[in-house]
Backbone as a chain_set.jsonl record, in Angstrom:
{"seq": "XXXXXXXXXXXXXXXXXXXXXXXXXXXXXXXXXXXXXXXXXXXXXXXXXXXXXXXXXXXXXXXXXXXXXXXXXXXXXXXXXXXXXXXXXXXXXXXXXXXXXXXXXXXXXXXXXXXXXXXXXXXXXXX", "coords": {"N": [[-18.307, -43.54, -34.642], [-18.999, -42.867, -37.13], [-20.653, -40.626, -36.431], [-18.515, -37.879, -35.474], [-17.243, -37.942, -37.554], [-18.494, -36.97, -39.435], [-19.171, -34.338, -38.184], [-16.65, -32.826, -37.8], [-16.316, -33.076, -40.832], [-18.304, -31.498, -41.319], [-17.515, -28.844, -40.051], [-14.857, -28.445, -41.097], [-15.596, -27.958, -43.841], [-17.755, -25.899, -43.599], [-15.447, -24.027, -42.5], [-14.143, -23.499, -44.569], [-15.93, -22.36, -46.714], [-16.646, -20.62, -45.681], [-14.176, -18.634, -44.802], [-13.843, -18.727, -47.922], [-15.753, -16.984, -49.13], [-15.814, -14.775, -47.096], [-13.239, -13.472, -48.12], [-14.031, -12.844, -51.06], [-16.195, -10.876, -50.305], [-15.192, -9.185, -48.765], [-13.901, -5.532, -47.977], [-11.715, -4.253, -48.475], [-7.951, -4.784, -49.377], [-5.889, -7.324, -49.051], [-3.436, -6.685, -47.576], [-4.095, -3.9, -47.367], [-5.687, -4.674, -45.209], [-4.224, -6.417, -43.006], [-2.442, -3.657, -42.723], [-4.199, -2.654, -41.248], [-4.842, -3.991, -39.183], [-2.12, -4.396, -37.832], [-2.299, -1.339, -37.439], [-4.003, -1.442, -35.602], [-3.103, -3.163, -33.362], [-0.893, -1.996, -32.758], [-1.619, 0.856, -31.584], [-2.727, -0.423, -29.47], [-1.074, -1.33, -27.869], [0.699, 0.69, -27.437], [-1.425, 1.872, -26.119], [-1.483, 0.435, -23.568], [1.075, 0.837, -22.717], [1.132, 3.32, -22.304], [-0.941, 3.465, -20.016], [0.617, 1.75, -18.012], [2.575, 3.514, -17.488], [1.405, 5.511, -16.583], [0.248, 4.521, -13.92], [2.638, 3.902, -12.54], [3.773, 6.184, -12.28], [1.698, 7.2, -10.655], [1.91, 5.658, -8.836], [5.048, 5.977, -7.874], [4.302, 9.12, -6.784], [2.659, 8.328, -4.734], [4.466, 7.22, -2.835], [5.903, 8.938, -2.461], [4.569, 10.966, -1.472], [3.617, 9.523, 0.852], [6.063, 9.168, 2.708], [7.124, 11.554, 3.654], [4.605, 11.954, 5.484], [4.725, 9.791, 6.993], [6.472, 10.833, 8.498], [5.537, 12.91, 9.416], [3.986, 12.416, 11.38], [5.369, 10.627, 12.861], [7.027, 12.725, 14.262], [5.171, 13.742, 15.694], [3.984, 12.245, 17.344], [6.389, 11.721, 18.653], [6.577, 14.049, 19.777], [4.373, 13.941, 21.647], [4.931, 11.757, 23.557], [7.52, 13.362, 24.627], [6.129, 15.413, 26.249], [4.305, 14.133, 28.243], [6.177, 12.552, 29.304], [7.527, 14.999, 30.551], [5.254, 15.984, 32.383], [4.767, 13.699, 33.667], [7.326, 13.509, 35.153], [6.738, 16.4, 36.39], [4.863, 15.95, 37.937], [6.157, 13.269, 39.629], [7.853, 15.066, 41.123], [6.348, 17.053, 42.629], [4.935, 14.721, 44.099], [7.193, 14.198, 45.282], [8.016, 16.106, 46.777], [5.69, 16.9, 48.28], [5.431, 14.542, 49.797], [8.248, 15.078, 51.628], [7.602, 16.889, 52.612], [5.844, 16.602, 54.396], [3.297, 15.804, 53.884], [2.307, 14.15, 52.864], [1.77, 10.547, 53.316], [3.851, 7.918, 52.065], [1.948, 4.989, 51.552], [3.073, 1.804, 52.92], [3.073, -0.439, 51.682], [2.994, -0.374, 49.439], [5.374, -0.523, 46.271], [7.465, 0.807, 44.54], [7.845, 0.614, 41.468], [10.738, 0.404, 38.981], [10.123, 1.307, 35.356], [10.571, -0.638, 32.655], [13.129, -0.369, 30.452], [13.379, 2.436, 31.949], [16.626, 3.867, 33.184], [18.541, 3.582, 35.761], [19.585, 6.064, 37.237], [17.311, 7.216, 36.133], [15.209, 6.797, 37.315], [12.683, 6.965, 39.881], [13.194, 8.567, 43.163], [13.265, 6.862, 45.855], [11.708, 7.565, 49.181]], "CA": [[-17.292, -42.846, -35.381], [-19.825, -41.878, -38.136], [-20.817, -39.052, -36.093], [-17.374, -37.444, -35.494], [-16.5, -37.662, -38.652], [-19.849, -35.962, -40.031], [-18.787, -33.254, -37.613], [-15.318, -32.78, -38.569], [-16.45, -32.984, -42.043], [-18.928, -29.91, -41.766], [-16.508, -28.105, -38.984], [-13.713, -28.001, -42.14], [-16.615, -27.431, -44.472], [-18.1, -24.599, -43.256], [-14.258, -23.034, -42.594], [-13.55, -22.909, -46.006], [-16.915, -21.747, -47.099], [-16.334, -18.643, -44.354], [-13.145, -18.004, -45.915], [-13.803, -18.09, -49.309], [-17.136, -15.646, -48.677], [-15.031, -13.188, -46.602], [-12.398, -13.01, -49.566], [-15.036, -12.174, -52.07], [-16.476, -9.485, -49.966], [-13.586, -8.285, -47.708], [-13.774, -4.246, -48.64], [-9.904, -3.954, -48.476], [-7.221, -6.079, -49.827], [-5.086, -8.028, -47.862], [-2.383, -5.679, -47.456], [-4.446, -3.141, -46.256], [-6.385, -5.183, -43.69], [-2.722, -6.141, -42.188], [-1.915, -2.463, -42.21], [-5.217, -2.238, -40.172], [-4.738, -4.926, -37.735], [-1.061, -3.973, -37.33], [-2.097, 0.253, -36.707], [-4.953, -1.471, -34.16], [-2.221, -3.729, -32.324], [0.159, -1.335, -31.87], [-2.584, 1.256, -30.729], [-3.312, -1.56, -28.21], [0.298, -1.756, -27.338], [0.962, 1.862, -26.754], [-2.193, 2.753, -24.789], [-1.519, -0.588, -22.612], [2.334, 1.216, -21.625], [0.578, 4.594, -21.354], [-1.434, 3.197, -18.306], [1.23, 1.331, -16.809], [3.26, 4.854, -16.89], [0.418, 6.282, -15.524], [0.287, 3.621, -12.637], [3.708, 3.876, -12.029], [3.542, 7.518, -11.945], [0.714, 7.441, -9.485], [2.475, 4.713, -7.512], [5.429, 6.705, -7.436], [3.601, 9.891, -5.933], [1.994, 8.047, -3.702], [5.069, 6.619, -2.276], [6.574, 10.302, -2.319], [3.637, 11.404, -0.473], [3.691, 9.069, 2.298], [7.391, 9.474, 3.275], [7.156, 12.793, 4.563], [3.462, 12.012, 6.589], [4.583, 9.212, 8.424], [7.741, 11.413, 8.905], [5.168, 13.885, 10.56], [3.056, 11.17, 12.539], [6.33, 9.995, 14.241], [7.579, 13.622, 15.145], [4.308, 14.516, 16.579], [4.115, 11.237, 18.669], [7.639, 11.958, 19.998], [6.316, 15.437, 20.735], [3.52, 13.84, 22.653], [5.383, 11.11, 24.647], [8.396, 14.198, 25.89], [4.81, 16.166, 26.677], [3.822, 13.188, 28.764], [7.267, 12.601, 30.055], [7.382, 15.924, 31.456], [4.145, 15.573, 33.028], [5.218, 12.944, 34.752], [8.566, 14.066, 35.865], [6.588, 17.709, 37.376], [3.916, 14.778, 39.169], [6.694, 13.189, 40.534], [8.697, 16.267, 42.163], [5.04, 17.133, 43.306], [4.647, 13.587, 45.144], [8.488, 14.239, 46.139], [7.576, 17.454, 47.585], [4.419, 16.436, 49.785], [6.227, 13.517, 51.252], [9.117, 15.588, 51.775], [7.119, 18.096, 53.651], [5.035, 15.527, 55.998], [1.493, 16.58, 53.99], [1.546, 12.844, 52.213], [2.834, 9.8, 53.803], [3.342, 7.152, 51.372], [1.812, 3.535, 52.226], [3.9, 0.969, 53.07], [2.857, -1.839, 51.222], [3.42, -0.033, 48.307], [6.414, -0.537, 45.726], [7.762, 2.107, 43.388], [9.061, -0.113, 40.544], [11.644, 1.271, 37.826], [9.385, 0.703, 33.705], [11.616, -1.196, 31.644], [13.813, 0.605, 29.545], [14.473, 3.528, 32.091], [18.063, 3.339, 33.757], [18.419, 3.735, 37.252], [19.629, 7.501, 37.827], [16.024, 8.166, 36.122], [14.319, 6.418, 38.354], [12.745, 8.273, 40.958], [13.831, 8.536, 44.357], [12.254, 6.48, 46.809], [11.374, 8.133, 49.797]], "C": [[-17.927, -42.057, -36.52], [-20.172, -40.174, -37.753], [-19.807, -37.667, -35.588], [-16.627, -37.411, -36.56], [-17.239, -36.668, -39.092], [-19.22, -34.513, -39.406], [-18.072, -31.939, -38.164], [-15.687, -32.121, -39.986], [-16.912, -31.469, -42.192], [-18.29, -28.827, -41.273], [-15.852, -27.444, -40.699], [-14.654, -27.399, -43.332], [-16.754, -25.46, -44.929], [-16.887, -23.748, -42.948], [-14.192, -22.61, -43.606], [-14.477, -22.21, -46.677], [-16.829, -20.233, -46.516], [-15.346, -17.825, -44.863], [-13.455, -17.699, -47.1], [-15.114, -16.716, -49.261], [-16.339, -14.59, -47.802], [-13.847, -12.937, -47.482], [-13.095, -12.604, -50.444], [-15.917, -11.011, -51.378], [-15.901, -8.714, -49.342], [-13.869, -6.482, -48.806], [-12.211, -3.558, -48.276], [-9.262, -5.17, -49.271], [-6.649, -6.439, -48.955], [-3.923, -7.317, -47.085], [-2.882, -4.832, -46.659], [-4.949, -3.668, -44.956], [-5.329, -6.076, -42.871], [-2.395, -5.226, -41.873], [-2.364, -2.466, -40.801], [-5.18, -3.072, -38.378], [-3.654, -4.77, -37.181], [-1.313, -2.884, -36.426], [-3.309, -0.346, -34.899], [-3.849, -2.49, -32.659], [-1.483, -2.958, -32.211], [-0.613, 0.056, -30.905], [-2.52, 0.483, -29.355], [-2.437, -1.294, -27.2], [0.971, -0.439, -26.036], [-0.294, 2.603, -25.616], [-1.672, 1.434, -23.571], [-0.137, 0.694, -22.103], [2.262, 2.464, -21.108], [0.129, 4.762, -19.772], [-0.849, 2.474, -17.511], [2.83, 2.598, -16.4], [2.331, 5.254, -16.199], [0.461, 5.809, -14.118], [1.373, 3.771, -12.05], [4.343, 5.29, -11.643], [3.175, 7.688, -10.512], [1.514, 6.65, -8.559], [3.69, 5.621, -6.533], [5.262, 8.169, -6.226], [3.203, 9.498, -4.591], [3.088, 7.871, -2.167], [6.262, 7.921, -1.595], [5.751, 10.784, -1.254], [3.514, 10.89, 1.125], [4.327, 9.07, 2.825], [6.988, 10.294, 4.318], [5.417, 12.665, 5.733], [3.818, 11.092, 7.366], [5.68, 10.009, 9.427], [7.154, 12.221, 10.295], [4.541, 13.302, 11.742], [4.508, 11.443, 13.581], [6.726, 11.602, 14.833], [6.367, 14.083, 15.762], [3.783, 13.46, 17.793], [5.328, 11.36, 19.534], [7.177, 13.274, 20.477], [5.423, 14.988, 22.132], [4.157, 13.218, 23.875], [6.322, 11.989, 24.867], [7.19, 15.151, 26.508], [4.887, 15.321, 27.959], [5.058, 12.924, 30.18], [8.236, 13.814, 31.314], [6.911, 16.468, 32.611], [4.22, 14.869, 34.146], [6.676, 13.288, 35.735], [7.751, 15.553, 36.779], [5.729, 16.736, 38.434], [4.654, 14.13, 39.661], [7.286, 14.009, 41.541], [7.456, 16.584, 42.627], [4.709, 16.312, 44.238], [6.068, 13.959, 45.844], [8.261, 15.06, 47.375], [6.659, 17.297, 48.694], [4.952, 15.584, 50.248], [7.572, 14.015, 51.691], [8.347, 16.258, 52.943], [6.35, 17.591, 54.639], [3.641, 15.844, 55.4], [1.105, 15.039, 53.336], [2.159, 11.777, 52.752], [2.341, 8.316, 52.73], [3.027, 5.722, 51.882], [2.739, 2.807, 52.183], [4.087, -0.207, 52.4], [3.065, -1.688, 49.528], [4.885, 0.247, 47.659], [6.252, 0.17, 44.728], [8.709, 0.486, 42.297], [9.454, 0.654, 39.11], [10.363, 0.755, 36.071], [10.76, 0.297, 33.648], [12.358, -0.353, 30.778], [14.306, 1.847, 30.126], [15.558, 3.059, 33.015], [17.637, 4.144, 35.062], [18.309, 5.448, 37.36], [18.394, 7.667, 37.202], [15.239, 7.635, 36.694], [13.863, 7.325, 39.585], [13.116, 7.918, 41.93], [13.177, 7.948, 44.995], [12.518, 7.283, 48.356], [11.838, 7.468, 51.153]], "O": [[-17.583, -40.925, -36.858], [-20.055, -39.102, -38.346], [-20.323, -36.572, -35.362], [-15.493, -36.933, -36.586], [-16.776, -35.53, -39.175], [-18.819, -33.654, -40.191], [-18.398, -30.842, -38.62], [-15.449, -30.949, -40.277], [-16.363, -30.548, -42.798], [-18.39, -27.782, -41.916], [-16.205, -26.423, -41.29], [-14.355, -26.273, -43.728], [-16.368, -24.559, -45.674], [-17.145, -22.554, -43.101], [-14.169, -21.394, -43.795], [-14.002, -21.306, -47.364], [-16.952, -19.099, -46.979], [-15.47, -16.67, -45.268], [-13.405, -16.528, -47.476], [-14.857, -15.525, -49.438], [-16.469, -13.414, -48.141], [-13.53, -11.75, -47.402], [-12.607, -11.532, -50.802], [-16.33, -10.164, -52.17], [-16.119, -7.503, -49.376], [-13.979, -6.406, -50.03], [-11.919, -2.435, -47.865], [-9.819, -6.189, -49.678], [-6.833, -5.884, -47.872], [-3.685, -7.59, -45.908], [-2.504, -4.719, -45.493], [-4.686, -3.198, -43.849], [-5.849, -6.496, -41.837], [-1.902, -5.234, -40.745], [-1.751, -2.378, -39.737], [-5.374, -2.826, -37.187], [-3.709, -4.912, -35.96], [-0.989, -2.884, -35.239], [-3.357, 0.095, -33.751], [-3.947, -2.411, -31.435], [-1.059, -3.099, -31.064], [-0.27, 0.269, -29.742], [-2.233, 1.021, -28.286], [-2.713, -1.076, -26.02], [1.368, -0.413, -24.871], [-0.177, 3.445, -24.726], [-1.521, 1.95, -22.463], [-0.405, 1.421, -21.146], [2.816, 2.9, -20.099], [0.443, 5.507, -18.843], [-1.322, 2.29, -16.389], [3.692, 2.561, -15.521], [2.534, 5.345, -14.988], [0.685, 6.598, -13.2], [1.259, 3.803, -10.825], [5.257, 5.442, -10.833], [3.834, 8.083, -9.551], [1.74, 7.123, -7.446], [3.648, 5.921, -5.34], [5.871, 8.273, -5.161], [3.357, 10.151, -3.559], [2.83, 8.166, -1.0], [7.082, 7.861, -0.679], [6.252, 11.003, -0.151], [3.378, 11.525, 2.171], [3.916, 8.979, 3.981], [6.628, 10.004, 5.459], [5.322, 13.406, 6.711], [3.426, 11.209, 8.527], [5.778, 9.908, 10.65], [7.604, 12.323, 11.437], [4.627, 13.726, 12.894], [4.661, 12.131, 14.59], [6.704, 11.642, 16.063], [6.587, 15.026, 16.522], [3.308, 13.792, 18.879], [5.376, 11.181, 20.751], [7.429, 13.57, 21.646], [5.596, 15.417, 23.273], [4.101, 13.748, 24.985], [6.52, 11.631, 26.028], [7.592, 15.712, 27.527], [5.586, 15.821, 28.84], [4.941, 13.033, 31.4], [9.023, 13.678, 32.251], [7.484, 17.091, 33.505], [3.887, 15.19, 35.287], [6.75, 13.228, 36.962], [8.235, 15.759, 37.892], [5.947, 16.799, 39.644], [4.139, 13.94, 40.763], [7.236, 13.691, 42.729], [7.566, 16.044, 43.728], [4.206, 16.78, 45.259], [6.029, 14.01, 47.074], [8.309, 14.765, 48.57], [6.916, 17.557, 49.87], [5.08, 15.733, 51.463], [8.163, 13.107, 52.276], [8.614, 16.044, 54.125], [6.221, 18.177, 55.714], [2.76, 16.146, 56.205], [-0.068, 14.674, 53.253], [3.379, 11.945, 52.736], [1.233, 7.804, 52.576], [3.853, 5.237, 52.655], [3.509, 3.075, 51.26], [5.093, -0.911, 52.496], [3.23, -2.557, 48.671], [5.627, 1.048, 48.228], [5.223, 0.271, 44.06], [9.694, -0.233, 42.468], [8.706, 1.294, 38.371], [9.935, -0.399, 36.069], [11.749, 0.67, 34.278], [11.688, 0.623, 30.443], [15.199, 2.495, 29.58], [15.454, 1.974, 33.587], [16.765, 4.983, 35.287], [17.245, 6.045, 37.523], [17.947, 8.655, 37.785], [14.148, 8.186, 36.543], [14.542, 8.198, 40.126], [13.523, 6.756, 41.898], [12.033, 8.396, 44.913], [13.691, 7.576, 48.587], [11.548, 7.992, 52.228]]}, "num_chains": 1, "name": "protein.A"}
């Protein structure tokens, strides 16, 4: 316990010694060096909400910005799949056409099955 007190003792010591020595040389009075620590905390205060306008700015933008690109993504993927869908619809009337005309005969063992999602009348014709 001796040595926790000793501690203690010089701990509180040496506080008050620190204090009284920065009161006798402090180059302000007390008043002012509150002004000072006040004008530096609110400094603090106002650049801190500057950069979370800024952030929220930028966030904003960002969130403006990406709207309209995925907007364009998706209309240029639906352009591609009615591209595609076309494609396939002139390659079927093409297979229609040669087995129509006797130049392709389709195998037998082979099944035309409908994809999921299209409805019957777009199904193609089986032969």
């Amino acid at each position: 316990m001796g040595k926790a007190f000793s501690f203690i003792a010089g701990a509180t010591i040496g506080a008050a010694a620190g204090t009284i020595i920065g009161i006798l040389v402090a180059p302000r009075s007390g008043a002012e060096t509150r002004a000072m620590a006040a004008d530096m905390a609110n400094d603090a205060w106002d650049s801190a909400r500057d950069m979370y306008e800024q952030g929220t700015e930028q966030a904003r933008a960002a969130m403006n910005d990406f709207g309209p690109m995925v907007d364009a993504k998706t209309d240029e993927l639906r352009a591609k799949v009615d591209l595609a869908r076309e494609r396939m619809d002139q390659l079927r009337e093409t297979l229609n056409d040669a087995i129509a005309g006797g130049t392709v005969t389709p195998a037998m063992d082979v099944e035309v099955e409908v994809a999921p999602g299209v409805e019957a009348d777009e199904a193609p014709a089986e032969a």
